[in-house]
Residue, then its C-alpha position, 0 to 999 in steps of 0.5 A: x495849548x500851544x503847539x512847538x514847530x513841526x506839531x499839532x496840538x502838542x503831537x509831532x508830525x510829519x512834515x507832509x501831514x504838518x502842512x496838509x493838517x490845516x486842509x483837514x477841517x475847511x475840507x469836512x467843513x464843505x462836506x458837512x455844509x453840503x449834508x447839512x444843507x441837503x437835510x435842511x432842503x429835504x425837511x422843507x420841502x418834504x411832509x413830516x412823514x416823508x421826511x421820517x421815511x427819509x431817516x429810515x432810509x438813510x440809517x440803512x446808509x449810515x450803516x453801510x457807510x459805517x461798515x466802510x469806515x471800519x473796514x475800508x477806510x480806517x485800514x486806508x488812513x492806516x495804511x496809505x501813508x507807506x505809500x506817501x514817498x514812492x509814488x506808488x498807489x497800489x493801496x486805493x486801487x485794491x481798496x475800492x476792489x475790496x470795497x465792491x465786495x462789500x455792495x451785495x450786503x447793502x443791497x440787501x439791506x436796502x431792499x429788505x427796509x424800503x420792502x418795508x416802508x412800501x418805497x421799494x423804487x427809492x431803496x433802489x436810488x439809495x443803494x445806487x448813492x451808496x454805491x457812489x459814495x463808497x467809492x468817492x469816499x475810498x479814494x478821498x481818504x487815500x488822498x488824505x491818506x497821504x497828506x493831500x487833504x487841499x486835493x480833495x476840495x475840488x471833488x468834495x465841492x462836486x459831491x456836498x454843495x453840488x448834491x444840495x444844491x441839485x436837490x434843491x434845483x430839482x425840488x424848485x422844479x416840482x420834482x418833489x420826491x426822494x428818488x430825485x434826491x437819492x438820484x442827485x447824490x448818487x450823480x455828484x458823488x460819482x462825478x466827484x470820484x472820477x475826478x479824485x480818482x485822477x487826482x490819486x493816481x488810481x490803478x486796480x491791483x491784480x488779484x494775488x496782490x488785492x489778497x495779499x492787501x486785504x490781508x493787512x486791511x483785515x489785520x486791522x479792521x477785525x476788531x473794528x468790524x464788531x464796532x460796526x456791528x455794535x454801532x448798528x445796535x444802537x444810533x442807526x436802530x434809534x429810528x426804527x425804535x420810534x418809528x415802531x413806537x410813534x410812527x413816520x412823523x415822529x421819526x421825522x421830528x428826530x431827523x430835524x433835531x439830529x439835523x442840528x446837532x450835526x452842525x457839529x460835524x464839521x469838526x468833529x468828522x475831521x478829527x481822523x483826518x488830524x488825529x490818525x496820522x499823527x498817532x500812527x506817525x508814533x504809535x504811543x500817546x500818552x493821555x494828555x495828548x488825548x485831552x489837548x485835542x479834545x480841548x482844542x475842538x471843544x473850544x472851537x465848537x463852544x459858541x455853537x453849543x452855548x447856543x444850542x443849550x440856551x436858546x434851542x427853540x431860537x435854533x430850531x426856527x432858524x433853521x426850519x421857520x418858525x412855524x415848523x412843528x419841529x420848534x417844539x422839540x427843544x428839549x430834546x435840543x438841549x438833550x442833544x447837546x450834551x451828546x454833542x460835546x461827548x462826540x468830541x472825546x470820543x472820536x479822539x480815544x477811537x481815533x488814538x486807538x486806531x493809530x496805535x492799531x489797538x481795535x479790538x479796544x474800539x470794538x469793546x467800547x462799542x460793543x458795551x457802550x452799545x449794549x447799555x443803550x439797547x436796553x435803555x433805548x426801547x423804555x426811553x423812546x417809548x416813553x419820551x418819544x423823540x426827547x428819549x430817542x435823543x436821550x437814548x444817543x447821549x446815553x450811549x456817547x456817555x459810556x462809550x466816552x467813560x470807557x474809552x477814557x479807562x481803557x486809555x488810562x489802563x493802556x498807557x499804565x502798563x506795558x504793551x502786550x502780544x495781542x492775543x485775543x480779548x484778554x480780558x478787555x485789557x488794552x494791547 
């Protein structure tokens, strides 16, 4: 697996990217040690119940964040790098424009769940850390959009280890709840993007020019708006399934096992930072590129995993006492880690499909994969509880993971092709 000079994992790259890249994951490392540490403060001061409302309101967030991603973000990565040479940061500014427009819909979501969960106050708080982590996580990615991954350490510390380490002072302190603790994220993460902000050279863009810029981010975020959708129809829903199944304790049981599978995030949310540069550097890859990355990651997170499978019971009363009512879901632990080694090639396939602009191949493997999951996931859970919750997730990163791979073998075995709708399904 090794790579020549001027590559990564066999790719070529260009020079900027070739020295930032080694930035990419010690920067989501800090990020994923700060949700991880957040979640781990939350699950020990909070009851089993709170902690369960707590999940249901932060699916509402990943939600939102995950429409970010698609139609902010990944246009960004995309896109943000034609500005690397000339100085110019027109793309970050008109970003975060196009990102404000986006803020009435998760205030909507927002209100219409914590309605719900009778915490109408806390979904206030939510929309508010929403609000500034969108627009700390636009100009983050600009900075990685052009290869200063190292420029972002300084901001991520802020808004990760900063958030965790407020909440914790806060609940030291008796302020028990999670309006302080949505209140600390919103906070850090908008300390962190003034500052990164400054670091980008941010400016706002007049109108006629935000048009003309989000007319290319939709060219490329079309496709990846029905991910998004499919995405909300299944991981995010999970929750609410086995809340309306076995209620609010439950659903913090899941929270916690899911906790420890995010262990794995840190390398696997880096894998954009790395994957789609290097892709659209060349916009073809060939299938082999595509298992090199997936290899290189796997290696990296194989003891964390061994661990997991072997000895999930030890893991849980590592991390939550072992006492916690959450070290009997084992089970659903090594359930979970199944899925945790599917997130690493599928995160590689969408991420080559992103860099060769191919989307509308991300929205069919999310649209089908999710699909499946739907219909399994209500038998599952109400089933198996937490256990066919988890189960539910690996099912759905399984055929996710078989598709992608066949829509990527389909591609790259015949010649491009003039997008023109659907297609068939066939890859562009």
């Amino acid at each position: 697996m090794k790579s020549k000079p001027g590559e990564v994992c066999g790719v070529p790259m260009p020079e900027k990217f070739r020295e930032s890249s080694l930035w990419a994951i010690p920067d989501q490392m800090l990020a994923s040690a700060g949700n991880f540490a957040t979640t781990l403060v939350l699950s020990r001061y909070l009851t089993p119940a709170e902690f369960g409302v707590y999940a249901l309101v932060n699916s509402i967030v990943l939600v939102a964040n995950g429409f970010h991603a698609n139609l902010i973000v990944s246009p960004l990565m995309v896109l943000g790098g034609s500005e690397r040479e000339n100085g110019r940061r027109a793309y970050p500014g008109a970003a975060l424009q196009l990102c404000s427009l986006l803020l009435p819909f998760w205030l909507a979501g927002l209100a219409l769940s914590s309605a719900y969960l009778h915490c109408m106050v806390t979904g206030w708080y939510a929309f508010l850390a929403v609000v500034a982590w969108q627009y700390q996580e636009t100009v983050r990615r600009s900075l990685f959009s052009v290869g200063s991954h190292h420029s972002a350490l300084w901001g991520d510390l802020v808004s990760y280890p900063g958030q965790a380490l407020a909440i914790w002072a806060l609940m030291r302190t008796g302020h028990v709840s999670l309006n302080a603790a949505f209140g600390a994220m919103a906070v850090t993460s908008l300390l962190a993007a003034v500052l990164q902000g400054r670091q980008s050279r941010l400016r706002l863009t007049g109108r006629k020019e935000c048009f003309v810029i989000g007319r290319d981010f939709w060219r490329i975020a079309k496709w990846l708006l029905l991910s998004s959708i499919a995405g909300f129809a299944s991981a995010p829903l999970l929750p609410w399934l086995l809340n309306w199944a076995r209620g609010r304790s439950e659903v913090g049981a899941f929270q916690a096992v899911y906790g420890v599978m995010n262990l794995c995030n840190p390398l696997v949310l880096s894998i954009p930072a790395i994957v789609i540069p290097a892709v659209a550097a060349r916009k073809r890859q060939g299938g082999s590129t595509v298992w090199r990355y997936t290899l290189l990651f796997e290696s990296v997170m194989a003891p964390l995993l061994m661990a997991m499978l072997i000895w999930p019971r030890v893991v849980l009363a590592a991390m939550y006492g072992s006492g916690s009512p959450y070290c009997a879901e084992a089970l659903a632990l090594r359930i979970g880690t199944v899925a945790c080694v599917l997130a690493v090639p599928l995160s590689v396939i969408q991420c080559v499909f992103t860099g060769e602009e191919k989307m509308r191949n991300n929205a069919a493997v999310q649209t089908l994969g999710s699909l499946v999951s739907v219909l399994l996931a209500p038998l599952l859970i109400s089933q198996w509880g937490v256990t066919g919750t988890i189960l539910a997730e690996t099912v759905n990163r399984a055929m996710k993971t078989t598709l992608g791979a066949v829509f990527l073998g389909w591609g790259h075995d015949r010649e491009r092709e003039e997008e023109s709708g659907w297609a068939g399904l066939q890859p562009s």
